[in-house]
N, C-alpha and C positions, 0 to 999 in steps of 0.2 A: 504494500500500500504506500502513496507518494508522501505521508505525511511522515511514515515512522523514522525516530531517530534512532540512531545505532550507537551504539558505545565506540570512541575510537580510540577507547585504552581497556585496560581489564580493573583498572582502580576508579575513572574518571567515565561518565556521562552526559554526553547532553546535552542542557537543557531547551537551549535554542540557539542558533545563530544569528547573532544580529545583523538585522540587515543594512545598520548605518554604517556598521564597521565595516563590515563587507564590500560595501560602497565606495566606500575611502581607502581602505587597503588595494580594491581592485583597480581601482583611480592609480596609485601611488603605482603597480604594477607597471599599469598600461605605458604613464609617464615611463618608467626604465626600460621594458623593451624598446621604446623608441628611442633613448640614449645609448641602448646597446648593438642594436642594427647600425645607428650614425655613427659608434666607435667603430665598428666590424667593418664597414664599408670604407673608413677611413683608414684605417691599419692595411688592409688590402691593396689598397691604391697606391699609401705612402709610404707604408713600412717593410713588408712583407708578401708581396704576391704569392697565394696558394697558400698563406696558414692558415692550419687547421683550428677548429673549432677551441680545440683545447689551448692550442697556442693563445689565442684570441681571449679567452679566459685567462688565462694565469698571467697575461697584459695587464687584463683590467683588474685583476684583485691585487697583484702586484706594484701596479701603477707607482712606477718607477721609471724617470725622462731618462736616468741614464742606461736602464737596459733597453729600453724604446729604440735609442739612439744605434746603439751595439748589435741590436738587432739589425738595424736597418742598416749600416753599415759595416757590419761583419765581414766582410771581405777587403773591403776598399780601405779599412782600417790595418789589415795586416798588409796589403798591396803596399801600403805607403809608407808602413813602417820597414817593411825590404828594401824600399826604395833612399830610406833617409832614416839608416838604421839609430840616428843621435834619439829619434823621436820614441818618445815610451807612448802606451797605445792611450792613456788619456791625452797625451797632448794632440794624438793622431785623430781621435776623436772630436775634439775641440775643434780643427781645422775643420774638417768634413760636414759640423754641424750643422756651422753656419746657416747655413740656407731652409734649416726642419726645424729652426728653434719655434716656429708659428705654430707647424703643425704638431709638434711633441706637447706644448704647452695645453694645445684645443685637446687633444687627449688626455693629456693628466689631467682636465678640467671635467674632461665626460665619465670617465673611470670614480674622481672624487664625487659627483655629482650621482652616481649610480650607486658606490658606498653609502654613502649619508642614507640617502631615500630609501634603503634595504635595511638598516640599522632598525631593529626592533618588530620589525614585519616575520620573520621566520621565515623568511626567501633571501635564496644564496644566488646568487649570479646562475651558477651551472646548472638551475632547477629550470631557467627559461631553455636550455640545449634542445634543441631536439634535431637529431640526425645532424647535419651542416648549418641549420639553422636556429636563429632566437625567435619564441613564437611562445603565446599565450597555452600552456595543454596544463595537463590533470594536474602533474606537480606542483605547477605554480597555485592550480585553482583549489586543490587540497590543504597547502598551508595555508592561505587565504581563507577558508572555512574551518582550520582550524586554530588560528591566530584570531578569528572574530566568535568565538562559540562561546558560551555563557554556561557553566558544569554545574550539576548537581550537585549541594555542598554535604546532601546527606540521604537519606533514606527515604524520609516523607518526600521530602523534595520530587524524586523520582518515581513513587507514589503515584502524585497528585501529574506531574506532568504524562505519568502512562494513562491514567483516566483522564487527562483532559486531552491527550491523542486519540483517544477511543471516542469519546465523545464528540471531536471536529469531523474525525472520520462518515460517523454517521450523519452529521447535517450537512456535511459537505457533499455527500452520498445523496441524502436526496434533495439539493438543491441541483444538483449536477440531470437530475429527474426530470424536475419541476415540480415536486412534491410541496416542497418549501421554497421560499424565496429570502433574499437579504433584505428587501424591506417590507414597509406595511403596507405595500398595491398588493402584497400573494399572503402566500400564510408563512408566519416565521416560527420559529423554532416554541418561542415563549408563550403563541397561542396553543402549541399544543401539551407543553407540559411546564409544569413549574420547576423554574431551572435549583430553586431552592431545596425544596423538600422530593424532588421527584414525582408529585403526584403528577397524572392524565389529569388534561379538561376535557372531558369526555364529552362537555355542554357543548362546547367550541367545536368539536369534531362531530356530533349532530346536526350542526346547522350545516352541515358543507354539504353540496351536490356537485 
């Protein structure tokens, strides 16, 4: 049934997930995949043609201008240092930079910018992964609904929300009919039983044809 909640610890329950938080935290998400595609596209083009996924992760958690750099020119760093053996490979570096200090900076700005806004959410960078791509799927949407749930603090608690899942169930059931209605143009829940004590209006359901 679509309403039941499931336990998704063997200590913890529940209670409901809020759906402001849900809101906000998926908000907060949607903002980082698009900071991480704009890093991913930009590492590719400036840094690194053909890194991998994981490369492209352990960038941006790492988010570090000087192995950016090192990355990017790993070669032309050693090239130059064969060529002009006085140079030790930061000063080789230093030369070579020059011209990606723009773009190393826009990335340790996107990297920082993706940190911050994951701090306290229970989403890690490599939870958006999927295959070669950054993209919205279950992991992300999982701690998202488990970072916004509201738990049972105790027994009654758990109680009361299992009878009051039973009980949505059912008017939810037959308003899904048109047995009952949500408001007072059909018949609602309250004309036909008192939500109080349980009793039937038995009165109320002879007048109906």
């Amino acid at each position: 049934m679509k309403n039941k909640i499931t336990s998704t610890s063997k200590k913890k329950e529940v209670l409901f997930v809020d759906p402001y938080l849900t809101g906000q935290r998926t908000q907060t998400a949607e903002e980082v995949l698009q900071l991480l595609n704009q890093y991913k596209t930009t590492y590719l083009q400036e840094i690194k043609e053909g890194a991998t996924m994981d490369e492209v992760i352990k960038a941006i958690s790492t988010n570090r201008a000087k192995e950016i750099l090192l990355t990017k020119y790993a070669k032309d760093t050693i090239k130059l240092q064969e060529s002009f053996t006085h140079l030790n490979e930061a000063d080789a570096l230093e030369m070579l930079s020059k011209t990606s200090t723009a773009i190393v900076e826009k990335l340790v700005n996107i990297s920082t910018n993706v940190i911050q806004k994951l701090q306290g959410t229970g989403i890690q960078i490599e939870h958006f992964a999927l295959n070669e791509d950054f993209v919205m799927n279950s992991k992300v949407d999982g701690r998202i609904k488990n970072m916004s749930a509201i738990y049972c603090a105790n027994a009654k608690q758990k109680d009361l929300r299992n009878l009051a899942i039973k009980i949505s169930e059912l008017i939810q059931g037959a308003m899904q009919t048109g047995l009952l209605h949500h408001n007072r143009l059909g018949t609602i829940a309250e004309n036909i039983i008192d939500i109080n004590t349980g009793k039937i209006k038995h009165q109320y359901i002879m007048r109906q044809v």
